[in-house]
Biopython code that builds the backbone (N, CA, C, O; Angstrom):
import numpy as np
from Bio.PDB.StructureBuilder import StructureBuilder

atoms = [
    (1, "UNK", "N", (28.201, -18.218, -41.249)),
    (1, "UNK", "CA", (28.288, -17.580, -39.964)),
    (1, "UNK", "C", (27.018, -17.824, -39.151)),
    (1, "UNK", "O", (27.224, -18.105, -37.970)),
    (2, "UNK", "N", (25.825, -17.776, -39.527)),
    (2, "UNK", "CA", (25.070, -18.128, -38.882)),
    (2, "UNK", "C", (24.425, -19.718, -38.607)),
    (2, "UNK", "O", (23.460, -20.055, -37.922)),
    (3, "UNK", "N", (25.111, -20.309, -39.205)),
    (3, "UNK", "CA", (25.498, -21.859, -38.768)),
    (3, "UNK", "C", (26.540, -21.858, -37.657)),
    (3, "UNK", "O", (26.913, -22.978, -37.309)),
    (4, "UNK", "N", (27.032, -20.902, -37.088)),
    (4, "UNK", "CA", (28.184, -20.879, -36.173)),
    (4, "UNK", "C", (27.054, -20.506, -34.793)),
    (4, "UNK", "O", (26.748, -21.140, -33.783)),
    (5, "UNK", "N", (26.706, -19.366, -35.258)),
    (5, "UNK", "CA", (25.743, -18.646, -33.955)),
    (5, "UNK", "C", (24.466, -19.854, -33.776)),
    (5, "UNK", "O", (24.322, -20.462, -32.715)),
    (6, "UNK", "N", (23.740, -20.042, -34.769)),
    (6, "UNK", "CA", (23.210, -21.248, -34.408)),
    (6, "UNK", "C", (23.622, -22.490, -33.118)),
    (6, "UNK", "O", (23.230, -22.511, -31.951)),
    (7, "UNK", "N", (24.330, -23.235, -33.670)),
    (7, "UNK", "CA", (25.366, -23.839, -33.180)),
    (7, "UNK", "C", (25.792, -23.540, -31.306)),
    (7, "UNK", "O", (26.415, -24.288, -30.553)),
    (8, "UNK", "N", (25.346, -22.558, -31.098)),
    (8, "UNK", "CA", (26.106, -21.926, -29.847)),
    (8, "UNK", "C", (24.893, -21.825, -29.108)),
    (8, "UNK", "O", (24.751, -22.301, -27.982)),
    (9, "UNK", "N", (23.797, -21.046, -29.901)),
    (9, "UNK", "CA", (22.813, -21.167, -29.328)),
    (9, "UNK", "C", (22.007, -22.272, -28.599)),
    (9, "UNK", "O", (21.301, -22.156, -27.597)),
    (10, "UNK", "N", (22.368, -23.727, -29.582)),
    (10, "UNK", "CA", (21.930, -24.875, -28.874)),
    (10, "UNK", "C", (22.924, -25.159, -27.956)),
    (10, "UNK", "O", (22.435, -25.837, -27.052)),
    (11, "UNK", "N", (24.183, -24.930, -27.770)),
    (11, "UNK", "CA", (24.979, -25.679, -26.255)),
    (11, "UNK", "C", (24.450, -24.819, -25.835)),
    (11, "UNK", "O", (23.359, -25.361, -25.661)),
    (12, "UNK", "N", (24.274, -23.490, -25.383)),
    (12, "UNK", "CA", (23.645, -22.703, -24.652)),
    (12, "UNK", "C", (22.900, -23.176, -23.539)),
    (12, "UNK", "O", (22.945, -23.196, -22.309)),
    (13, "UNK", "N", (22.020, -23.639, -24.727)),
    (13, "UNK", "CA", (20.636, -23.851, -23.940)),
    (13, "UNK", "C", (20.572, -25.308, -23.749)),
    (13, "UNK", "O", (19.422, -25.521, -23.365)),
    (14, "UNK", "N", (21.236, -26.460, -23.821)),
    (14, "UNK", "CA", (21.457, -27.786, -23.581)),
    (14, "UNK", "C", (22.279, -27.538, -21.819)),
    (14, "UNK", "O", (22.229, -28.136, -20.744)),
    (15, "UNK", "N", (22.861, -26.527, -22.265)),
    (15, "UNK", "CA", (24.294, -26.015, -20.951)),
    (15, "UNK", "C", (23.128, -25.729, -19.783)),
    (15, "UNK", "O", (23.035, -26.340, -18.718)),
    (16, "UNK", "N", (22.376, -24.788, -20.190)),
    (16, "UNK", "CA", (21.109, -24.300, -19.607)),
    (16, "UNK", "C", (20.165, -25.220, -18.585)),
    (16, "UNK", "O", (20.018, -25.010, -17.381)),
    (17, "UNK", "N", (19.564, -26.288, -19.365)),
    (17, "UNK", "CA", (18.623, -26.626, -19.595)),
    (17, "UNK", "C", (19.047, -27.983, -18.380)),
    (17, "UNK", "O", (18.214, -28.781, -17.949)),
    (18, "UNK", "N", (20.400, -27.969, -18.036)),
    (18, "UNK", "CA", (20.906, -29.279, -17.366)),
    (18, "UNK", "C", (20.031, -29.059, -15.847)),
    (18, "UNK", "O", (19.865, -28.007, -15.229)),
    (19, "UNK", "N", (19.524, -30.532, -15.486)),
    (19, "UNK", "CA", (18.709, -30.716, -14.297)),
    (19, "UNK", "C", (19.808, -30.216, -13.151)),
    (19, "UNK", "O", (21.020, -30.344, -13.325)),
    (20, "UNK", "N", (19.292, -29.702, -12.103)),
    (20, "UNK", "CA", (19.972, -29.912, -10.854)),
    (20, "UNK", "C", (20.406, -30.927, -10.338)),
    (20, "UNK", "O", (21.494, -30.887, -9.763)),
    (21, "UNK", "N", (19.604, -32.195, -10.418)),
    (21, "UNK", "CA", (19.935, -33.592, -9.710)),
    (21, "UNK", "C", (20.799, -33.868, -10.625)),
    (21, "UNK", "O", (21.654, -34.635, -10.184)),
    (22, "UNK", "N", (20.980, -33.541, -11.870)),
    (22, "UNK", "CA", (22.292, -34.398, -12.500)),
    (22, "UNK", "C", (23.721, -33.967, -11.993)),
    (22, "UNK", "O", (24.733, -34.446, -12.505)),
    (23, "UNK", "N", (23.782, -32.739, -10.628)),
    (23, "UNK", "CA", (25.042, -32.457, -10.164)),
    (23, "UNK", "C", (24.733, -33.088, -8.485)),
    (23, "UNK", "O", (23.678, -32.753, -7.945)),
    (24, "UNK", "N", (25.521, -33.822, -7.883)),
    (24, "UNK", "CA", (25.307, -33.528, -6.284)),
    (24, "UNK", "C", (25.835, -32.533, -5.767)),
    (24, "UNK", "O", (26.881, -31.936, -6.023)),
    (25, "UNK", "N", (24.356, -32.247, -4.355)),
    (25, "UNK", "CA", (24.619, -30.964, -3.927)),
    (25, "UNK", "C", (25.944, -31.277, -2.954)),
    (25, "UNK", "O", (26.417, -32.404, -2.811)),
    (26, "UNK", "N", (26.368, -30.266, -2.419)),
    (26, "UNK", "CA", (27.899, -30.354, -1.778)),
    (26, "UNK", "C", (27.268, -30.324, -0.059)),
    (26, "UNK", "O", (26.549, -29.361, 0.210)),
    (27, "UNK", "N", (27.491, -31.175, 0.866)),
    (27, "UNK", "CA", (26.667, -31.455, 2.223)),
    (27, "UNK", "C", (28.172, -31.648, 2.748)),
    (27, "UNK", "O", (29.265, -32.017, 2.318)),
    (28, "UNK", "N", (27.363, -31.009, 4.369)),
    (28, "UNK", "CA", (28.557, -31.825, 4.814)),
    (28, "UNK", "C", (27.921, -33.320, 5.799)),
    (28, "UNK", "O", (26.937, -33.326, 6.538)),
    (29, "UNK", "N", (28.762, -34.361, 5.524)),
    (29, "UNK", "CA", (28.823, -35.461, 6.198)),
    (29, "UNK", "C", (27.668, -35.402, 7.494)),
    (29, "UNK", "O", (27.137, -34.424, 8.021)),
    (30, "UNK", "N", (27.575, -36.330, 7.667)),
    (30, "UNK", "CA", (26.287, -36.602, 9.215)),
    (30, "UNK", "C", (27.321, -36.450, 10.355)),
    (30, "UNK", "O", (27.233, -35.681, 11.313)),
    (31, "UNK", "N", (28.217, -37.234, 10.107)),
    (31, "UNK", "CA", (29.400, -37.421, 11.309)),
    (31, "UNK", "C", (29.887, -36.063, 11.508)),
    (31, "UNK", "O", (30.008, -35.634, 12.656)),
    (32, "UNK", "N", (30.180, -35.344, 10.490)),
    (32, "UNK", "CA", (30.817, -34.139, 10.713)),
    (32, "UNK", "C", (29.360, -33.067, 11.649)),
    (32, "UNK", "O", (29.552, -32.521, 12.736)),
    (33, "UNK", "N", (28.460, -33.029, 11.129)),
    (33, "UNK", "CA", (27.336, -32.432, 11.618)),
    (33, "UNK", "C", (27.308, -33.020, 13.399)),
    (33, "UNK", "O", (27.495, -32.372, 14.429)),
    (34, "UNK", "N", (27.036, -34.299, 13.228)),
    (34, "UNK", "CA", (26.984, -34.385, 14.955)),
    (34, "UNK", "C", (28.153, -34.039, 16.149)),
    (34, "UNK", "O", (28.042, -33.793, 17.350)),
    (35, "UNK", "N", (29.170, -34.126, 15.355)),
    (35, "UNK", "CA", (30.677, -33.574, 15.972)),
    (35, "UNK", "C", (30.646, -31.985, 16.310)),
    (35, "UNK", "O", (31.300, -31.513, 17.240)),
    (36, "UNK", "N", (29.590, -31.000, 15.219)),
    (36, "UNK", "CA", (29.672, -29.768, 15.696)),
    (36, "UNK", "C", (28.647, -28.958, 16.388)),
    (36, "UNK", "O", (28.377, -27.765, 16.530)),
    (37, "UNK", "N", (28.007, -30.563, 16.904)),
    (37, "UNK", "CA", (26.724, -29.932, 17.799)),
    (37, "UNK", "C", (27.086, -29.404, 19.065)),
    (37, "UNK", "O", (27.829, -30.202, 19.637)),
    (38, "UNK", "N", (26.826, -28.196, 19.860)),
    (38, "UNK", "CA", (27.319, -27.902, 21.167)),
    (38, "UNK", "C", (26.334, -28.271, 22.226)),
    (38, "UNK", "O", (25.115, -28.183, 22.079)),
    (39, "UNK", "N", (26.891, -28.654, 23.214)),
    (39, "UNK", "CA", (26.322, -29.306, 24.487)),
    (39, "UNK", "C", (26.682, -28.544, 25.505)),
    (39, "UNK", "O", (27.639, -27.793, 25.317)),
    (40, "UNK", "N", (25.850, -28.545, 27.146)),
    (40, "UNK", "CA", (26.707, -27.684, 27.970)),
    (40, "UNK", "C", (26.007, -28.836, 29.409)),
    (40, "UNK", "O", (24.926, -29.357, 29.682)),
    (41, "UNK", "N", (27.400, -28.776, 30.002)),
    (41, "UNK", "CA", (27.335, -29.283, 30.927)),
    (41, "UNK", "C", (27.536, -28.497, 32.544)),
    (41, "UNK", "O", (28.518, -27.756, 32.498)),
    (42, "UNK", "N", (26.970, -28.488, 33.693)),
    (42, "UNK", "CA", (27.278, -27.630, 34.731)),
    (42, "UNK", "C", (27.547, -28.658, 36.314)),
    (42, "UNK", "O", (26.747, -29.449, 36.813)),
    (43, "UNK", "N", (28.813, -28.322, 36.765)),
    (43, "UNK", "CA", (28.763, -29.483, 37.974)),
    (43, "UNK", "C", (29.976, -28.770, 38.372)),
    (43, "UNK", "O", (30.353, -27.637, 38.073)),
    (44, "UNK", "N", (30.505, -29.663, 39.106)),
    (44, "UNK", "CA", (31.462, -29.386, 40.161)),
    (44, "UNK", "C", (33.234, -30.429, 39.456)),
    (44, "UNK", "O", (33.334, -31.523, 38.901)),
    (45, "UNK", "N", (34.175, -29.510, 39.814)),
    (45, "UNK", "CA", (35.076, -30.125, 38.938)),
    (45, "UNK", "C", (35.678, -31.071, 40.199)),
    (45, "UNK", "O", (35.620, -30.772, 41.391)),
    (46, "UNK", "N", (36.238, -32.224, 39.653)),
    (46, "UNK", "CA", (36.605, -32.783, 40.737)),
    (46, "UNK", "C", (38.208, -33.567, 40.134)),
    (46, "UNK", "O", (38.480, -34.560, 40.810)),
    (47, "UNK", "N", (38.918, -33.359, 39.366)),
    (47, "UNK", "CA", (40.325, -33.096, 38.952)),
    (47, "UNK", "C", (40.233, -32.416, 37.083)),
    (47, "UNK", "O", (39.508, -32.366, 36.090)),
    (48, "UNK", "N", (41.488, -32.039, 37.600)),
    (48, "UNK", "CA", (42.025, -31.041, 36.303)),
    (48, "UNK", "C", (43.236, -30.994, 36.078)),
    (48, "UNK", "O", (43.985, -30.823, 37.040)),
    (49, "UNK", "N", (43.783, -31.130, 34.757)),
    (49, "UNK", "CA", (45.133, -30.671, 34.576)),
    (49, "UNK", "C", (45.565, -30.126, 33.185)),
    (49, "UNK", "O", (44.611, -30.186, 32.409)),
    (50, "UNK", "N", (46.567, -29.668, 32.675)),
    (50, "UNK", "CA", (46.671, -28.794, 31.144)),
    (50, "UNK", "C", (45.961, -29.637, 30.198)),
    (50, "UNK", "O", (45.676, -28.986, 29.194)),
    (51, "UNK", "N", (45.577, -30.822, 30.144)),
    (51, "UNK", "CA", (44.726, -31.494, 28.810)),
    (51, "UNK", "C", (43.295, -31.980, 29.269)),
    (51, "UNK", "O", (42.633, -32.328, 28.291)),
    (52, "UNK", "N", (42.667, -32.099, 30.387)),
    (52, "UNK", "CA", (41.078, -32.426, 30.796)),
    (52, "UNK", "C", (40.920, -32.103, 32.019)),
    (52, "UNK", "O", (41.747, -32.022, 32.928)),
    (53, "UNK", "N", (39.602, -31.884, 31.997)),
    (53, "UNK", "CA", (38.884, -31.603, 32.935)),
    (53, "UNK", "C", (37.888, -32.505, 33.698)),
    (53, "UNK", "O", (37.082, -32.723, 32.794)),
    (54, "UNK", "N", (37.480, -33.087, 34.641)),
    (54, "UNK", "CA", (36.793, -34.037, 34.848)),
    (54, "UNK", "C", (34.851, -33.255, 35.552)),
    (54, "UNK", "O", (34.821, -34.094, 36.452)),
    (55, "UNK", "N", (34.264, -32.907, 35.647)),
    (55, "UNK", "CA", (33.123, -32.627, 36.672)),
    (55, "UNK", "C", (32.254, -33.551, 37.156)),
    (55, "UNK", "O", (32.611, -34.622, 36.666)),
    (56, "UNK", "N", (31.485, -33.689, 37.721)),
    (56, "UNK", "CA", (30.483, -34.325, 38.438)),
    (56, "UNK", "C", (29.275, -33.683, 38.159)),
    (56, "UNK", "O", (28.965, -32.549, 38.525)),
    (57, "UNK", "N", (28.585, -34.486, 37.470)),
    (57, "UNK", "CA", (27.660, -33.295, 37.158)),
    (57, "UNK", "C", (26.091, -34.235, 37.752)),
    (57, "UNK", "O", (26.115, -35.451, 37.557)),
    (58, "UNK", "N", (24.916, -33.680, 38.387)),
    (58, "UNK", "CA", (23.884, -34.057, 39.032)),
    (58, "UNK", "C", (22.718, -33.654, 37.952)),
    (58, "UNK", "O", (22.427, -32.486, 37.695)),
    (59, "UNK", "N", (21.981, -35.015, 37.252)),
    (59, "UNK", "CA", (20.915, -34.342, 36.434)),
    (59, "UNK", "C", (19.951, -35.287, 36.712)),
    (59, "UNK", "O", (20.412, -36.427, 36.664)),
    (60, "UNK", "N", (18.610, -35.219, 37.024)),
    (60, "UNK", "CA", (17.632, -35.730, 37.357)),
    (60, "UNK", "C", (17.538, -36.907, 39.220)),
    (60, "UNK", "O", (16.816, -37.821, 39.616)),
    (61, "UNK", "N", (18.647, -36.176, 39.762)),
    (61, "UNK", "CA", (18.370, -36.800, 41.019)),
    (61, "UNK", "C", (20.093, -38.007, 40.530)),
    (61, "UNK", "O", (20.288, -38.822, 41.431)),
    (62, "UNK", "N", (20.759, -38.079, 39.786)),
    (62, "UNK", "CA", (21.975, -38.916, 39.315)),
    (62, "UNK", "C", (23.047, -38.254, 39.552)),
    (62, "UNK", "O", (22.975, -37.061, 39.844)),
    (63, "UNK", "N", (23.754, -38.643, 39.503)),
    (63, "UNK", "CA", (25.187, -37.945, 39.554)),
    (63, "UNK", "C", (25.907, -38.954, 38.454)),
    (63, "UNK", "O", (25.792, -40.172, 38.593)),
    (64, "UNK", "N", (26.466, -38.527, 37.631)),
    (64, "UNK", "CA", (27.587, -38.874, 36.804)),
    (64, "UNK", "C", (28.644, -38.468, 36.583)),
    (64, "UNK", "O", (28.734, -37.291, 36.935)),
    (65, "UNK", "N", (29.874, -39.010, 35.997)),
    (65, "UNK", "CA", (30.775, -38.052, 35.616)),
    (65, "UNK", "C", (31.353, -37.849, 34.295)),
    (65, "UNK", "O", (31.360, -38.696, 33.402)),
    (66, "UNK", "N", (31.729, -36.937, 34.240)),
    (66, "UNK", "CA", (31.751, -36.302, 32.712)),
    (66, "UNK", "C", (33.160, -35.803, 32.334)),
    (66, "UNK", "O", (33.372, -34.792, 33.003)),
    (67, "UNK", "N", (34.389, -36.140, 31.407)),
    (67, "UNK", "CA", (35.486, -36.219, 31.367)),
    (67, "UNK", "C", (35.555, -35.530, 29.793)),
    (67, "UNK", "O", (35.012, -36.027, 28.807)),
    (68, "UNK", "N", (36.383, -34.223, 29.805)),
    (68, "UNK", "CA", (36.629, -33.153, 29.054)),
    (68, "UNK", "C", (38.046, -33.485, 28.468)),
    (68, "UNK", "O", (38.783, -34.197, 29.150)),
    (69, "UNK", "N", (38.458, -33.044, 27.316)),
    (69, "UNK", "CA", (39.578, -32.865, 26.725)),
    (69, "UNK", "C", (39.470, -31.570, 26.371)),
    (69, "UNK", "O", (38.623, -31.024, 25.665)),
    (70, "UNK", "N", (40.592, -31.046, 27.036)),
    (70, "UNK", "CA", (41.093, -29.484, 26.938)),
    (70, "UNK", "C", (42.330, -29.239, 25.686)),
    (70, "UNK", "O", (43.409, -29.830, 25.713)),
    (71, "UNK", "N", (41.845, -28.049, 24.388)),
    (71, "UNK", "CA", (42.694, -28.187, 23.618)),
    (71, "UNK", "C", (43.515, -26.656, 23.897)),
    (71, "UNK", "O", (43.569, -26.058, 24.972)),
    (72, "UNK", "N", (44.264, -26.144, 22.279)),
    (72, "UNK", "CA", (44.656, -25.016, 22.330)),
    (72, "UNK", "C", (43.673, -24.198, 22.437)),
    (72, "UNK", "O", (43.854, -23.146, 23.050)),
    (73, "UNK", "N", (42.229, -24.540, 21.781)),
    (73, "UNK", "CA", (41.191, -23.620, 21.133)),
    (73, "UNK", "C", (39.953, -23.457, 22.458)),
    (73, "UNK", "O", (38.900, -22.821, 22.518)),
    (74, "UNK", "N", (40.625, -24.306, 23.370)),
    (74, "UNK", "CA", (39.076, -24.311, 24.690)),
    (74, "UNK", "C", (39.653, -22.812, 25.428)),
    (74, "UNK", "O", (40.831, -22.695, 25.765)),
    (75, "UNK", "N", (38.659, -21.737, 25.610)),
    (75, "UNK", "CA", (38.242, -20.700, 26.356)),
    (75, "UNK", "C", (38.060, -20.914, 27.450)),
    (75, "UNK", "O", (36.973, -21.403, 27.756)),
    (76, "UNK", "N", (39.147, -20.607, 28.584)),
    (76, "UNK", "CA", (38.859, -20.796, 29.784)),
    (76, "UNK", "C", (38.920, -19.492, 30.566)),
    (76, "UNK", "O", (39.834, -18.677, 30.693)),
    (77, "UNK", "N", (37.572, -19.534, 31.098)),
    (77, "UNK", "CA", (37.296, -17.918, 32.255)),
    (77, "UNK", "C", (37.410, -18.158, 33.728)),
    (77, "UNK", "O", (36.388, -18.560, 34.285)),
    (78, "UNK", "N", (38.175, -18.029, 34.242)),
    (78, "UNK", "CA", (38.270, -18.096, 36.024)),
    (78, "UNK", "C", (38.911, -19.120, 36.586)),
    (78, "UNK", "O", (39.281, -19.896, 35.705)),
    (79, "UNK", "N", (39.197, -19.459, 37.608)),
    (79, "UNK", "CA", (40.098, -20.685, 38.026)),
    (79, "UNK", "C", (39.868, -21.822, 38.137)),
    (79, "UNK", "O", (38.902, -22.112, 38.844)),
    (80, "UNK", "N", (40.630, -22.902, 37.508)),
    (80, "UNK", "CA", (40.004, -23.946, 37.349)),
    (80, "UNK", "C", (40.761, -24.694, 38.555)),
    (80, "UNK", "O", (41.988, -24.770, 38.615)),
    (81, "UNK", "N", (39.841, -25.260, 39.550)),
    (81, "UNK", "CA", (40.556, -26.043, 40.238)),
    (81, "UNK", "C", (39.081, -26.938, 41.252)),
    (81, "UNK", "O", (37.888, -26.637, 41.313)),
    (82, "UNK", "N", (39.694, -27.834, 41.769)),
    (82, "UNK", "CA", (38.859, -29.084, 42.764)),
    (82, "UNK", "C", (38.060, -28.301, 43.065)),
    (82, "UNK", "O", (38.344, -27.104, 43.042)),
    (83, "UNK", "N", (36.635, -28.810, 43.494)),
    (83, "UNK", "CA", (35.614, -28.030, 44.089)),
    (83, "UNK", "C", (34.822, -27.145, 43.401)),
    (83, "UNK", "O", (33.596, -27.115, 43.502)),
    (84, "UNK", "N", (35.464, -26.443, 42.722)),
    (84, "UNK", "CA", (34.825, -25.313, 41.785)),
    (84, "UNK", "C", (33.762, -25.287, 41.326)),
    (84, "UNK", "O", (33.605, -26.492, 41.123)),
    (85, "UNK", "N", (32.741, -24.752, 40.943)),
    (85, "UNK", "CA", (31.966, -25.317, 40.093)),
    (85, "UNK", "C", (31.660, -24.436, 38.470)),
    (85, "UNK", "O", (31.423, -23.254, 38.221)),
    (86, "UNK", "N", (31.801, -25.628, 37.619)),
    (86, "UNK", "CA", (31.900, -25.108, 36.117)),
    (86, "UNK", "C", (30.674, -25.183, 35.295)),
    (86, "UNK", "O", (29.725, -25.865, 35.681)),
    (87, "UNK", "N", (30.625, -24.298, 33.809)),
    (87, "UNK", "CA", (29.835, -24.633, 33.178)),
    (87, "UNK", "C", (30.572, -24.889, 32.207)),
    (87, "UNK", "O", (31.582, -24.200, 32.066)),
    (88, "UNK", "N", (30.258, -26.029, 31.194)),
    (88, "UNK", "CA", (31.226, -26.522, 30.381)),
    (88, "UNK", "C", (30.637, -26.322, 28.699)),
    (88, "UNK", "O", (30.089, -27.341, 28.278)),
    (89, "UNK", "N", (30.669, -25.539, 28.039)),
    (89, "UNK", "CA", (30.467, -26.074, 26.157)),
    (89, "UNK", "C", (31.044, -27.076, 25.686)),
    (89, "UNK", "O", (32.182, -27.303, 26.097)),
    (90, "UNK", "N", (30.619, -27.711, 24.983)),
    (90, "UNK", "CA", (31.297, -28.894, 24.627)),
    (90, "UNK", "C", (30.728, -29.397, 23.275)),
    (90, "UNK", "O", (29.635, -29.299, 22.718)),
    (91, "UNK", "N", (31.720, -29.880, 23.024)),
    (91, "UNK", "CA", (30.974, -30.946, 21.725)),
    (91, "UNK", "C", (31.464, -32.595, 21.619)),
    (91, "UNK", "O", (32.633, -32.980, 21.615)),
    (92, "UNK", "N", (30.576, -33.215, 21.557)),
    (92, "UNK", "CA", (31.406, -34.746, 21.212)),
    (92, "UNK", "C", (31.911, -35.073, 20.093)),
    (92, "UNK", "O", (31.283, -34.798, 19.070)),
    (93, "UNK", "N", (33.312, -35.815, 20.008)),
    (93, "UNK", "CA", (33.852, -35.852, 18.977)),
    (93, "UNK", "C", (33.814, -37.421, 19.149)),
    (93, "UNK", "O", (34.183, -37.678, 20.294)),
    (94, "UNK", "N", (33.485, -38.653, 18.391)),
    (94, "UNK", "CA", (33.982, -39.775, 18.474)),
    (94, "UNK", "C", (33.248, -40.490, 20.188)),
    (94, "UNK", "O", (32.133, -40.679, 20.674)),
    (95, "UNK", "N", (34.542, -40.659, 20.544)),
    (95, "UNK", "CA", (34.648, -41.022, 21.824)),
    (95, "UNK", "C", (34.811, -40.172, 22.926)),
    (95, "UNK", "O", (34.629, -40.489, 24.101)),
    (96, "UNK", "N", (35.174, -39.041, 22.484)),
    (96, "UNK", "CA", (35.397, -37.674, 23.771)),
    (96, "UNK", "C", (35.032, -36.670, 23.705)),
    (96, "UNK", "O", (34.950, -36.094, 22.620)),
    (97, "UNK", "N", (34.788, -36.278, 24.513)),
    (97, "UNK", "CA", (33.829, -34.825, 25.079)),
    (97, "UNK", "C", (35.082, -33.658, 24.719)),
    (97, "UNK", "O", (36.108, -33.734, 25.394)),
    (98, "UNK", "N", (34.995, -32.746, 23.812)),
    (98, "UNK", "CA", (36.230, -31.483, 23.805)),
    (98, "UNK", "C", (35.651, -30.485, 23.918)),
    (98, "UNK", "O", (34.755, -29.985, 23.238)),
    (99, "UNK", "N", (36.538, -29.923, 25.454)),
    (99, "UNK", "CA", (35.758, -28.685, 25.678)),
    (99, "UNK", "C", (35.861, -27.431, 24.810)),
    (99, "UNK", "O", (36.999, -27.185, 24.410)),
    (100, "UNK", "N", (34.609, -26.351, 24.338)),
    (100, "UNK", "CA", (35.082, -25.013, 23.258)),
    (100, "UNK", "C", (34.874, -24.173, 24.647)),
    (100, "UNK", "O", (35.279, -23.056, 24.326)),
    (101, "UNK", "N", (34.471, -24.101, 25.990)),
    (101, "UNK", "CA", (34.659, -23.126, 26.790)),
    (101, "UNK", "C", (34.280, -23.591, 28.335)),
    (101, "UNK", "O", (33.401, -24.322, 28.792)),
    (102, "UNK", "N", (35.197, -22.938, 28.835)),
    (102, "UNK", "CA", (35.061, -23.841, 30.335)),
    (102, "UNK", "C", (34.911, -22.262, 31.551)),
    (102, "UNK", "O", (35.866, -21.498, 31.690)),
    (103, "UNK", "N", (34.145, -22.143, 31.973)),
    (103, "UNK", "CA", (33.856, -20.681, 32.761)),
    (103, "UNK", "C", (33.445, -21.278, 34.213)),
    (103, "UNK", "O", (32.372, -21.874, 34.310)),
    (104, "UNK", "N", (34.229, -21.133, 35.262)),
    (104, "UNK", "CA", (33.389, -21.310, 36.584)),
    (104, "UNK", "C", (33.490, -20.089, 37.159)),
    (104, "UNK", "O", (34.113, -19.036, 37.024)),
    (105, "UNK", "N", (32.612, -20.620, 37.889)),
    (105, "UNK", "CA", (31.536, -19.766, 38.473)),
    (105, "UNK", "C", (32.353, -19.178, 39.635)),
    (105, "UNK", "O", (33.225, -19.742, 40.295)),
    (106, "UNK", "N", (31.716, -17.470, 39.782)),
    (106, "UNK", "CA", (32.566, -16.545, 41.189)),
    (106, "UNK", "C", (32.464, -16.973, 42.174)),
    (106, "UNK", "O", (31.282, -17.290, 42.315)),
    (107, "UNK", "N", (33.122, -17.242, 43.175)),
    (107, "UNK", "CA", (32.419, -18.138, 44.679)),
    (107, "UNK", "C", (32.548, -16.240, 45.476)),
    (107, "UNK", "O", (33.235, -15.221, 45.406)),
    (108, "UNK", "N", (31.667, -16.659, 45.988)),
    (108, "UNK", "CA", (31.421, -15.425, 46.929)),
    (108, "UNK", "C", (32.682, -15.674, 48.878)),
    (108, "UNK", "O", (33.081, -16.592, 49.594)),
    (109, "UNK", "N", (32.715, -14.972, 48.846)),
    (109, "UNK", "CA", (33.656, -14.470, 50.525)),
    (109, "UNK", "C", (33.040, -15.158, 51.812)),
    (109, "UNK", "O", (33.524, -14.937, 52.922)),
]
sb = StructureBuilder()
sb.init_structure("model")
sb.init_model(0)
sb.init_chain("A")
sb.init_seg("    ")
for serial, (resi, resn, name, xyz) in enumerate(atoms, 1):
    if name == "N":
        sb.init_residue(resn, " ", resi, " ")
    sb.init_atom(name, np.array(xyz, "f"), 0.0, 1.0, " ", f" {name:<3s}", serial, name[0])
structure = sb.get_structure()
């Protein structure tokens, strides 16, 4: 019997004794990481319809434009339409910008 407990005692501690690097740690992907970085963009929308959003957005004296894919999961606060002006969350996926929240701004009377 105590050739048994013996016995147990060394997997034990062999079980024990195992390095960390001999398991990989569990990460997620680079690609997946840069896909869930959030970005925010603020400009003026200049077309829209149930799947994107387009704005114009002015940063350092430039104007560019910046083209949104609207899903089930994008949060939209206030009316989206021409002229407006939005602030956009976003994240890049791949090749396209998908909006997580699209809020423009109150225009005053």
């Amino acid at each position: 019997m105590f050739r048994n407990v013996k016995g147990v005692a060394i997997l034990a501690m062999i079980l024990l004794a195992t390095p960390g690097w001999a398991f990989p740690a569990m990460s997620v992907p680079e690609t997946q990481q840069a896909t869930q970085e959030q970005k925010t963009a603020r400009g003026k929308v200049t077309a829209s319809d149930s799947a994107s959003l387009t704005l114009e957005v002015v940063e350092a004296g430039e104007t560019r434009t910046l083209k949104f894919d609207i899903t089930q999961e994008t949060r939209v606060e206030g009316e989206v339409k021409q002229g407006a002006q939005a602030t956009v969350v976003y994240r890049a996926e791949a090749s396209r910008n998908v909006a997580i929240s699209v809020t423009i701004a109150a225009t005053t009377p």
